[in-house]
C-alpha positions as CSV (number, residue, x, y, z in Angstrom):
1,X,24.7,-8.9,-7.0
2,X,24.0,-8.8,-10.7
3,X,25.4,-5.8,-12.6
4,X,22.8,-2.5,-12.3
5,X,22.0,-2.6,-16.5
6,X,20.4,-5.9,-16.0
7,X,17.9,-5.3,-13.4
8,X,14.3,-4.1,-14.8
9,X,14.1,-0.8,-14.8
10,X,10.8,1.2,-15.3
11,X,10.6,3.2,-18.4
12,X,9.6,6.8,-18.2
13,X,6.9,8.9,-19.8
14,X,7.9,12.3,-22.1
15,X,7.4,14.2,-18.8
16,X,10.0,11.9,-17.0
17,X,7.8,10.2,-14.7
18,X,8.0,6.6,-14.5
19,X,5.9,4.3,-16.2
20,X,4.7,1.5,-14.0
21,X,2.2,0.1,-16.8
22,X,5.3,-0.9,-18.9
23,X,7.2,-2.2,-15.6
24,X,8.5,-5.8,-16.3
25,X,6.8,-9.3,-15.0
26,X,8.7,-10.2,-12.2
27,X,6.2,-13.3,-11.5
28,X,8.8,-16.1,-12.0
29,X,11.4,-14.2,-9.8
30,X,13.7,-16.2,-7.6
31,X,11.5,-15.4,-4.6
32,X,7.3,-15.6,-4.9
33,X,4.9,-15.0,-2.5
34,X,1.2,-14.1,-2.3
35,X,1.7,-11.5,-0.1
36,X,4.4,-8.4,-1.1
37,X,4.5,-6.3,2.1
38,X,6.1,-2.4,1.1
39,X,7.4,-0.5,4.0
40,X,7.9,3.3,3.7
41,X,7.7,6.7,5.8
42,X,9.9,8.4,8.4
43,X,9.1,7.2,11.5
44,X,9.1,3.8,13.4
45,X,7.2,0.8,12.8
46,X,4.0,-0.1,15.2
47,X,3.6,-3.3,16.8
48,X,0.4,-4.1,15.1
49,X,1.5,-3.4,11.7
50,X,4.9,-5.7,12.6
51,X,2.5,-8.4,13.4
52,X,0.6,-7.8,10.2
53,X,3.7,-9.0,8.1
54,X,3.3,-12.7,6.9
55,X,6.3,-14.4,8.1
56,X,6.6,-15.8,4.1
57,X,6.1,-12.3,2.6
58,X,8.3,-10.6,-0.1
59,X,9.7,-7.5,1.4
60,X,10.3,-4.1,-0.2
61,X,11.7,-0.8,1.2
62,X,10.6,1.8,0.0
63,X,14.4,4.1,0.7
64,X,14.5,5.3,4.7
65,X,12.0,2.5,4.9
66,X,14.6,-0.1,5.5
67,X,15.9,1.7,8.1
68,X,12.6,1.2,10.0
69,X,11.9,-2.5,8.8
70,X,15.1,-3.6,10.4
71,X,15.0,-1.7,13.6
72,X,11.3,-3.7,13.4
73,X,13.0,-6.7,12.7
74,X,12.2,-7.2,9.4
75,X,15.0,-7.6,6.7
76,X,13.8,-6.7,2.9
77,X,14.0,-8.0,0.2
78,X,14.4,-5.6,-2.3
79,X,15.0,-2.0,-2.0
80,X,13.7,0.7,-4.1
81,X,14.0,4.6,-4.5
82,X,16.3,7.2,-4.9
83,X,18.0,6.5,-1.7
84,X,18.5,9.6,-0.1
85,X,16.7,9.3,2.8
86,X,18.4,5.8,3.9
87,X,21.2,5.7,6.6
88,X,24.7,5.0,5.5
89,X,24.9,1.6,7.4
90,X,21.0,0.8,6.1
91,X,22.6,1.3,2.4
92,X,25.7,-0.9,3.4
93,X,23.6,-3.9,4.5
94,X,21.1,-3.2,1.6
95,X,24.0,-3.5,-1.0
96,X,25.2,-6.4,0.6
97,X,21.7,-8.0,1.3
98,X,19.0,-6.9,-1.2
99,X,17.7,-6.4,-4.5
100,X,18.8,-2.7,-5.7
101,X,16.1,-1.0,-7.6
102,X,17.5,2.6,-7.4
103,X,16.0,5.2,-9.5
104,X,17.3,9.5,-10.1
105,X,16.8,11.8,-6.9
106,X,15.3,14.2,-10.3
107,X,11.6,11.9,-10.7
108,X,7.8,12.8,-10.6
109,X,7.0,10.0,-8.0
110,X,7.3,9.2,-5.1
111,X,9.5,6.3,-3.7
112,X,7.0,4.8,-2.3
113,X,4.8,5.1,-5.2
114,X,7.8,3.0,-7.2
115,X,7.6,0.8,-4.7
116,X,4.0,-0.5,-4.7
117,X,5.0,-0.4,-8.5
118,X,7.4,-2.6,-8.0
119,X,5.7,-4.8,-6.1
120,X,2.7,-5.1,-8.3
121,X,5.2,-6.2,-11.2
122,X,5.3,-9.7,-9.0
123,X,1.7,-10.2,-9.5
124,X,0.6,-10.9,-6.3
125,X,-2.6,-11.7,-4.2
126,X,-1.9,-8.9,-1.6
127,X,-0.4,-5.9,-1.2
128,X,0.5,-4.5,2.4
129,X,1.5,-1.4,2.4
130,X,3.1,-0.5,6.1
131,X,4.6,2.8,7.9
132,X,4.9,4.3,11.3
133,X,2.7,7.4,11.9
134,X,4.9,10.0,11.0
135,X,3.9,14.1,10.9
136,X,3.8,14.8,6.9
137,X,-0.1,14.3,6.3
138,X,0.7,15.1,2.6
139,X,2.9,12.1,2.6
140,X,0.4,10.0,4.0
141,X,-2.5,11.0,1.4
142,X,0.1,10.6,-1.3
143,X,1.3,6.9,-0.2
144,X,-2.2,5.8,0.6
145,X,-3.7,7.5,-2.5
146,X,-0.7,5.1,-4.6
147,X,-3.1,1.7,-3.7
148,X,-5.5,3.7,-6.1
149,X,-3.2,3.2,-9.2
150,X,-5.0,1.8,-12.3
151,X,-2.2,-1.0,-12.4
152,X,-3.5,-2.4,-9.3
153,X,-6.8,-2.9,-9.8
154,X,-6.4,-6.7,-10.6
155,X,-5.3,-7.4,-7.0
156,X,-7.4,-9.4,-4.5
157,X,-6.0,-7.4,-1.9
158,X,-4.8,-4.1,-1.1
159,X,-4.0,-3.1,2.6
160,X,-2.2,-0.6,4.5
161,X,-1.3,0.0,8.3
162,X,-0.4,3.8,8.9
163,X,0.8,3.7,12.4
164,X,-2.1,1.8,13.9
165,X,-5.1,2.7,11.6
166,X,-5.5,0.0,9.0
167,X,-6.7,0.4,5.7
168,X,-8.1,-1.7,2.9
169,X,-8.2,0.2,-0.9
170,X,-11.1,-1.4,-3.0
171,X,-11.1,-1.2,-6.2
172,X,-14.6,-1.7,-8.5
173,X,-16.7,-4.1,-8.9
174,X,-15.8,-6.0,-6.0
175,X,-16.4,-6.6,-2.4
176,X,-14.0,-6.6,0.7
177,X,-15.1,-8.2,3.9
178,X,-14.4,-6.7,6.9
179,X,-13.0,-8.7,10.1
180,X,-13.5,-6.6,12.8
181,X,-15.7,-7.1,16.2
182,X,-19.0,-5.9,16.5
183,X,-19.3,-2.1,17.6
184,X,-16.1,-1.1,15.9
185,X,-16.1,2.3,14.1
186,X,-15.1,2.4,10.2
187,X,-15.5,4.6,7.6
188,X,-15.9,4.4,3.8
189,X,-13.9,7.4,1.5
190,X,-13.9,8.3,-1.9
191,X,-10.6,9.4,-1.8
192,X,-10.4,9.0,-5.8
193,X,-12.9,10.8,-7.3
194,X,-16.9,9.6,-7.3
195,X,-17.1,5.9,-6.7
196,X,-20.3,4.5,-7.5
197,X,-22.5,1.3,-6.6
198,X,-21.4,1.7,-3.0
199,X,-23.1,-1.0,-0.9
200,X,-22.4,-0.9,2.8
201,X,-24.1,-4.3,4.8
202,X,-23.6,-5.1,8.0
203,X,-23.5,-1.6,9.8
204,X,-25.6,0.7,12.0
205,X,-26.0,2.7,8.9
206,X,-26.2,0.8,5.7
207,X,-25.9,2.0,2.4
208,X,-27.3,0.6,-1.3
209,X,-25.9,0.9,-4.2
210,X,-25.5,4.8,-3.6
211,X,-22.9,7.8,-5.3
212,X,-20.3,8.4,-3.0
213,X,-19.0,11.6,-3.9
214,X,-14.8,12.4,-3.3
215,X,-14.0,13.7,0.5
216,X,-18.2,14.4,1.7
217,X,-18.9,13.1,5.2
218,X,-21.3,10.4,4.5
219,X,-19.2,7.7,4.8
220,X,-17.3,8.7,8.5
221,X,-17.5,6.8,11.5
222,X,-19.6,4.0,10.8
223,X,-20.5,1.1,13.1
224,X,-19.6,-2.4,12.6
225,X,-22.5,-4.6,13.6
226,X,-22.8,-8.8,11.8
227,X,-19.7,-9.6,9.6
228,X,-19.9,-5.9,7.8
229,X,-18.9,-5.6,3.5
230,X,-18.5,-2.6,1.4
231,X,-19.0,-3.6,-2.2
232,X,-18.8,-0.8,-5.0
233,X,-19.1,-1.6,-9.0
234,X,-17.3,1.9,-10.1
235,X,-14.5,3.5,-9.3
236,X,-12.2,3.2,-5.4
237,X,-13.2,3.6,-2.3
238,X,-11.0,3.2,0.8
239,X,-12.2,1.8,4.1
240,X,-10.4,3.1,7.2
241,X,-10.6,1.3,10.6
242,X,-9.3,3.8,13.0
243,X,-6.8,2.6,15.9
244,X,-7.4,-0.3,14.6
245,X,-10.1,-2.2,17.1
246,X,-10.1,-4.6,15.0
């Protein structure tokens, strides 16, 4: 492993939090892949989200979450955080097997939200964000609320899988298709302030270029009808496909 000063670390802001808009390019790595695939949270992997995983993907652990990417079968690539929510033999094989990207137990982010940081620093296609449904709800706004960053608004594809809901994080202007069947309920949040220009097509209840305001109802259960998009030209939205039906 090389020695800890020369891997990139991210900078930090007067308030100590890290800056991931000065993290380094990490595009002509050893390893590339159009697909970065972060796994994080407490609790075990589900099989859907497993299956989710490209088989060529780049894979980072968010700290415990190499714990649960192994026991899933997946080994990472590169492991970031503070580490002190991964197992003693988790950190053994990490040390032994991965990229360390450790960072002070004393920060104002989360590890996962380092992380997706990291992972954006490889410039990829797609990010797939993946977790088992554990029971801190604030955890789970806060990881799904990371795919919002500014820094990530320049890639195609950002997805998550929180035990087996999936999620896609759309960034404006630009349009996400959605492959699910016929009759399959989604819904379209604001979960990052107003987004704007929102365009539902192919749904029971379509919308045109409306205000979608942050957390208001309009958006909820949804029904999938022929090939259904959700285009928006300002701000995020975040498309949820419950149980995942699709």
């Amino acid at each position: 492993m090389p020695a800890e000063e020369s891997r990139p670390q991210l900078t930090t802001d007067p308030s100590g939090r890290p800056d991931v808009d000065q993290a380094p390019s990490r595009s002509g790595s050893a390893r590339s892949s159009t697909t970065i695939v972060v796994v994080t949270g407490a609790a075990p992997l589900g099989r859907r989200a497993v299956a989710a995983v490209p088989p060529d993907a780049l894979v980072i652990a968010a700290d415990g979450g190499l714990d649960h990417a192994r026991a899933a079968g997946l080994d990472p690539d590169v492991l970031v955080g503070d580490l002190d929510s991964i197992s003693a033999l988790g950190l053994a094989w990490a040390s032994e097997h991965t990229e360390l990207v450790r960072h002070p137990v004393d920060k104002a982010a989360t590890d996962t939200e380092l992380a997706i940081a990291h992972a954006a620093t490889y410039a990829p296609e797609r990010i797939l964000l993946v977790a088992g449904q554990g029971d801190r709800l604030d955890h789970a706004v806060a990881a799904l609320g990371a795919l919002g960053a500014p820094t990530l608004a320049g890639i195609g594809s950002l997805e998550a899988w929180w035990g087996d809901d999936r999620f896609h994080v759309v960034h404006a202007p630009h349009t996400v298709a959605l492959d699910i069947p016929p009759g399959t309920t989604f819904s379209v949040l604001a979960l990052h302030g107003p987004a704007v220009g929102v365009t539902v097509a192919g749904a029971r209840w379509p919308l045109t270029d409306h205000r979608l305001e942050p957390l208001v109802g309009l958006g909820v259960s949804n029904i999938a009808e022929a090939a259904p998009t959700v285009t928006l030209t300002g701000g995020i939205v975040t498309v949820v496909v419950p149980g995942a039906a699709s």
